[in-house]
C-alpha positions as CSV (number, residue, x, y, z in Angstrom):
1,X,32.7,19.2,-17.8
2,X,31.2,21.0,-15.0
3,X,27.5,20.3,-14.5
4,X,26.9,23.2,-11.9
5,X,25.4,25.5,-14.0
6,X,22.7,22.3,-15.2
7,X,22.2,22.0,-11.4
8,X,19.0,24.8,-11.1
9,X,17.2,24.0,-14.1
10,X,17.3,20.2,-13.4
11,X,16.3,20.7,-9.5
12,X,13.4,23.6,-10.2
13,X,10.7,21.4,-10.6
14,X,11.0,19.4,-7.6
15,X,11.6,22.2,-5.7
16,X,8.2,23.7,-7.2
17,X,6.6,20.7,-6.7
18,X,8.2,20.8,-2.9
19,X,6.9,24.3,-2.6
20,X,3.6,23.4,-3.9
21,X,3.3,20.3,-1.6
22,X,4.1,22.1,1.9
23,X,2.2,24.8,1.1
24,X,-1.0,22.7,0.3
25,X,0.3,21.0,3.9
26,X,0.2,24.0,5.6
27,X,-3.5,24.6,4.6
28,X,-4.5,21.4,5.6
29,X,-2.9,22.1,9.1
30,X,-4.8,25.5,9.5
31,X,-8.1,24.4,8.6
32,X,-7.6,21.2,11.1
33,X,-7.4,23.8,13.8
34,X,-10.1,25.5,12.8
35,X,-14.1,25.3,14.4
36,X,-16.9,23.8,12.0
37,X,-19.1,26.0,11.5
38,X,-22.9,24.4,10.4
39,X,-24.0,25.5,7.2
40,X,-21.4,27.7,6.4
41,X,-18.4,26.5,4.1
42,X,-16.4,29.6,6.1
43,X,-14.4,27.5,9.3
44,X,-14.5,29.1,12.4
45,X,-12.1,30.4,14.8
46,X,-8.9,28.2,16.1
47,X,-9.8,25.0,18.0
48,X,-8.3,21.8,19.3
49,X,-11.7,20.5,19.6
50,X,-11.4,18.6,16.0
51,X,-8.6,16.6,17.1
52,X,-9.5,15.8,20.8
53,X,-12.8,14.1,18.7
54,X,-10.7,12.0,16.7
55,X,-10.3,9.9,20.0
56,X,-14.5,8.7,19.4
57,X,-14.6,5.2,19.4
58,X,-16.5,5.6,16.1
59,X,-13.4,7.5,14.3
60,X,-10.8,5.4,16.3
61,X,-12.3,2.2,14.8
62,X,-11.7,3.2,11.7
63,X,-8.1,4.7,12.1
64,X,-7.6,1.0,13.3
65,X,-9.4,-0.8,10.5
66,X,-6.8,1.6,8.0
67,X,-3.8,0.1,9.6
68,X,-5.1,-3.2,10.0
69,X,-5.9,-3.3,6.3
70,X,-2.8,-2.0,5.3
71,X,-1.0,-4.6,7.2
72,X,-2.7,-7.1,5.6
73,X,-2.5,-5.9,2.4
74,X,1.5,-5.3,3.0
75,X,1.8,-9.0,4.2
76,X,-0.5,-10.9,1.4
77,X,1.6,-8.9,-1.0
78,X,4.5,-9.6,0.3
79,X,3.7,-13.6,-0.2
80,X,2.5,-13.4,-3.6
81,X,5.0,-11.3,-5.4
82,X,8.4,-12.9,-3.9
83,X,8.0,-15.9,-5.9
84,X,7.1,-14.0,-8.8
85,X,10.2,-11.6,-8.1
86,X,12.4,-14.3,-7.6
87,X,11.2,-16.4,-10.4
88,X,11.3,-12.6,-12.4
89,X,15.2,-12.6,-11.5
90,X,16.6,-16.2,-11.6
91,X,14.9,-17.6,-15.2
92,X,17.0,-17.5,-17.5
93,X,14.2,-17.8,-20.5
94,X,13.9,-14.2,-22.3
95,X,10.5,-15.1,-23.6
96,X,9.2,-16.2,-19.9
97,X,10.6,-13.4,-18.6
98,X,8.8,-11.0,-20.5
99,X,5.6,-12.7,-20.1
100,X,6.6,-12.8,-16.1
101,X,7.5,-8.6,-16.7
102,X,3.8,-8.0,-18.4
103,X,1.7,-9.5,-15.9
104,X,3.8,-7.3,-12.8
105,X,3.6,-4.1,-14.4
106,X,0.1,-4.3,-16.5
107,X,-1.5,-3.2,-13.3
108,X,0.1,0.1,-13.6
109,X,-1.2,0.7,-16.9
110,X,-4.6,0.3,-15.4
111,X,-6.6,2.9,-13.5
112,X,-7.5,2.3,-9.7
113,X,-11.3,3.0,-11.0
114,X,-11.1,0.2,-13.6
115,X,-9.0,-2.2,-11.6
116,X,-11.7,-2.0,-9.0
117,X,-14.2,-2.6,-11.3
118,X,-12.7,-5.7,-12.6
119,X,-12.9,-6.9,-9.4
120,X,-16.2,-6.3,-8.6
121,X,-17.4,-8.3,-11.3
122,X,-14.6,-11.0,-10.3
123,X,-16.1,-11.0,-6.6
124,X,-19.5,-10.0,-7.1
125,X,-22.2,-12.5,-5.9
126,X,-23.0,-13.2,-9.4
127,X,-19.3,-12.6,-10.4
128,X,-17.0,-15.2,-11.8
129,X,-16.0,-16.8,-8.5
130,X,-19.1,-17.3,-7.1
131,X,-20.5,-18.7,-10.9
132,X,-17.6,-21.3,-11.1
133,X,-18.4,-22.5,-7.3
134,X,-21.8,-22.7,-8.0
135,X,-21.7,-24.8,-11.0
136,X,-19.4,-26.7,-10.0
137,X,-22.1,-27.5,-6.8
138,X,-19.0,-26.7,-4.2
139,X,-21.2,-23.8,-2.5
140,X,-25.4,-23.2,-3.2
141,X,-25.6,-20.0,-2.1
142,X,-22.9,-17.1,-3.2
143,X,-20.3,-16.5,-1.1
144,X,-20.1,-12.6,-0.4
145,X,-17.0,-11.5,-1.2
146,X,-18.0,-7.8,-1.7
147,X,-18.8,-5.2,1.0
148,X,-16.1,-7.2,3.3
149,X,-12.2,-6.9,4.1
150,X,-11.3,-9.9,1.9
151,X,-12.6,-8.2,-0.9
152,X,-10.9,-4.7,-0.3
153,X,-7.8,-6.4,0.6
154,X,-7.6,-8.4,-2.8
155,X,-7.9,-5.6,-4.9
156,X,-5.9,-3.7,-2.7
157,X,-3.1,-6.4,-3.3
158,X,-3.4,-6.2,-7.2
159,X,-3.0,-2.3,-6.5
160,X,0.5,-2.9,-4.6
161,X,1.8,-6.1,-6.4
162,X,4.0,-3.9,-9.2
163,X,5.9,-2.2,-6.6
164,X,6.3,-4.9,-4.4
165,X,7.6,-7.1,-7.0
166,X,10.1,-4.7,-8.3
167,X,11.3,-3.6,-4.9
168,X,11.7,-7.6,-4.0
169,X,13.6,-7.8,-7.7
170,X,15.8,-5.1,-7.0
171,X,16.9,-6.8,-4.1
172,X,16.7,-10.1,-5.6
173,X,19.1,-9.0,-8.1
174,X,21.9,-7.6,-5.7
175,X,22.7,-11.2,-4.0
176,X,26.3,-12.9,-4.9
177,X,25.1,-16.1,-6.2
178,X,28.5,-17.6,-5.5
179,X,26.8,-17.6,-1.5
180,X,24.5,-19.9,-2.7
181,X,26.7,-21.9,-4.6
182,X,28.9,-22.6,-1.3
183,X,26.0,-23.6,0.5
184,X,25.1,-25.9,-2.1
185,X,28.8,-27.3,-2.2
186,X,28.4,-28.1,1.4
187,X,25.5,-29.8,1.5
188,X,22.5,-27.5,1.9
189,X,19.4,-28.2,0.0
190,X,17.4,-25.8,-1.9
191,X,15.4,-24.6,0.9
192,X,18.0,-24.4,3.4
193,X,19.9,-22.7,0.7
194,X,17.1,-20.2,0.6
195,X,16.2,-19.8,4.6
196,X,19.8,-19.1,5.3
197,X,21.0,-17.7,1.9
198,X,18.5,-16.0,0.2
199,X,15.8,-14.9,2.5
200,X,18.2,-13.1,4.9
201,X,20.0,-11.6,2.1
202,X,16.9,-9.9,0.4
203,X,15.7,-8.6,3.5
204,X,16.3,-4.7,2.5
205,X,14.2,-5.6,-0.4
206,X,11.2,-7.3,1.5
207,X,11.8,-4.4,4.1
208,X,11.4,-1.8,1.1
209,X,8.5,-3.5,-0.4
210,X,6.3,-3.7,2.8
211,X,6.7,-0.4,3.9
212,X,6.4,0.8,0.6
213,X,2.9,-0.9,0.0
214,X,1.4,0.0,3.6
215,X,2.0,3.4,2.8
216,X,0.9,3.3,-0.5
217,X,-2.6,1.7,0.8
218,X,-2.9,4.1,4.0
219,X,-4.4,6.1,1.0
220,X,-6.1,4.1,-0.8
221,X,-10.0,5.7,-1.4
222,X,-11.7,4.2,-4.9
223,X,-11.3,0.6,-3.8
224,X,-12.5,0.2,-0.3
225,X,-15.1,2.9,-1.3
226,X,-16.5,0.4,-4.5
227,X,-15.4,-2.8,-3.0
228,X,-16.3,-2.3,0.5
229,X,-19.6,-0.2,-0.2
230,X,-19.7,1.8,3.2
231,X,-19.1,-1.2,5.4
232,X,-15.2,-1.0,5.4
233,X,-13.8,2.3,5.5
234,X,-10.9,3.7,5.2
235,X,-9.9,7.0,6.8
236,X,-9.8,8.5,3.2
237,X,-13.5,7.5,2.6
238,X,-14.5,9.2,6.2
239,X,-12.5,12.2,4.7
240,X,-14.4,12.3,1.6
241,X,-17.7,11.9,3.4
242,X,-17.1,14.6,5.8
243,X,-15.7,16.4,3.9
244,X,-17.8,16.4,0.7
245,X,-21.3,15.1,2.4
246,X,-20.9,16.9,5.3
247,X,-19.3,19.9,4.2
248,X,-16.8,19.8,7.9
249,X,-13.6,20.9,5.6
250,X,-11.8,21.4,9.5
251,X,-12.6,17.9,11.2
252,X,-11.6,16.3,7.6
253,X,-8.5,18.1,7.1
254,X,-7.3,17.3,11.0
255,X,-8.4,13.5,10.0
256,X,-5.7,13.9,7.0
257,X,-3.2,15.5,9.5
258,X,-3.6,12.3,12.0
259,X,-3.6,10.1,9.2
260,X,0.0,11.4,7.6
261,X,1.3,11.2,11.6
262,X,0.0,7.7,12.0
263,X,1.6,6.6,8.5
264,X,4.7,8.5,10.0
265,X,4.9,6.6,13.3
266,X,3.8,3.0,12.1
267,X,6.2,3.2,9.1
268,X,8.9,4.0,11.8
269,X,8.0,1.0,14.1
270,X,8.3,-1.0,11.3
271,X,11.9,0.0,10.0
272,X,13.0,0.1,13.8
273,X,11.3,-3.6,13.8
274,X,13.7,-4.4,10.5
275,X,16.6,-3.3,12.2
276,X,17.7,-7.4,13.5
277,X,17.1,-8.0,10.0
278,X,19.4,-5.5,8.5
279,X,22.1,-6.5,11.4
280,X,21.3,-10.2,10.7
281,X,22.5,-9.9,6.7
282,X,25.3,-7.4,8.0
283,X,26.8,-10.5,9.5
């Protein structure tokens, strides 16, 4: 049967999604070359002014706070989810599985709004944590969690864990177990097994995941707004606030435009980084 003639229904909406997407792009772009002008919602004439401010210690701090954060975020979730991935792939017990299954993917049920909340009354200074420390008599004061980088990068790890954990699965799940097996047969123990077995062979699937969840946290805005409170910002939340409290549509829009090239060139240094890893599992 030829499928041709399905071929232009099925691919319309992505290509008017596409369509959609660059032209929003393109409006972005325009109005970060515009001037700001005060009290007027109208922008100005063209300008490379917006951009030649972006090099302000004040916005450059925070372009590397984003990236900073992200790499965190990317790493921490990167060391929580393989076990539950691998454990998620090798049990063989349905029931544990599926109980392994909810607790990955319940996050994604979950809005970003009310997963931040949760954790604000986890972290808080009268939150859980700080109430079990404190009758237990291990700390007298709180411990403040909230308003700093541990906090955002905690909740930003919730955010990422489903999609690292799957990417790690996926990867998980495409390894010959019969490799292990022959290690095994020769003498290797379980964690040489895994160092020289394993780990190299579900590189393309930790490679996936962190790249995956830097970019997805590059854009992250309700939880370092509620969980960082104005002390840790994003470059989102300096968007929102110059662009919604400020009312300077053109220096916001050529902050979004550096941040999509940033993401670009970091995620890029990062796969060019993975490449010894993807030569080391070739061989």
């Amino acid at each position: 049967m030829n499928a041709q003639p399905f071929l232009r229904p099925f691919t319309a909406p992505a290509v008017l999604c596409t369509v959609g997407l660059v032209a929003a792009m393109a409006a972005v772009l325009q109005f970060s070359l515009r001037a700001y002008v005060p009290g007027s919602l109208e922008p100005g004439g063209f300008t490379l002014a917006n951009f030649s401010d972006l090099l302000k210690p004040l916005y450059a701090k925070v372009f590397l706070d984003t990236v900073w954060i992200c790499f965190l975020t990317a790493i921490c979730t990167l060391f929580v989810g393989y076990p539950l991935a691998f454990a998620l792939v090798r049990t063989q017990n349905a029931i544990l599985k599926s109980i392994l299954l909810v607790i990955v993917v319940t996050p994604l049920f979950l809005g970003e709004v009310v997963r931040t909340y949760s954790w604000i009354i986890v972290l808080g200074n009268n939150g859980f944590i700080n109430s079990v420390l404190m009758n237990l008599g291990i700390v007298r004061q709180p411990i403040q969690f909230m308003f700093t980088t541990f906090g955002v990068v905690v909740a930003l790890v919730h955010v990422t864990m489903p999609v690292m954990v799957v990417m790690l699965a996926a990867g998980l799940s495409h390894i010959d177990r019969d490799y292990q097996k022959a290690a095994e047969s020769l003498g290797a123990g379980p964690v040489r097994t895994f160092l020289t077995i394993t780990l190299p062979l579900s590189m393309p699937g930790v490679v996936a995941g962190v790249t995956t969840a830097f970019a997805w946290t590059f854009s992250a805005f309700a939880t370092p707004q509620l969980i960082g409170g104005g002390k840790v910002n994003m470059i989102s939340n300096l968007v929102y606030q110059l662009g919604f409290a400020s009312f300077n549509f053109p220096f916001a829009a050529s902050l979004c435009v550096a941040g999509l090239a940033l993401t670009i060139v970091v995620l890029t240094v990062l796969r060019l980084a993975a490449r010894p890893l993807d030569d080391l599992k070739a061989h």
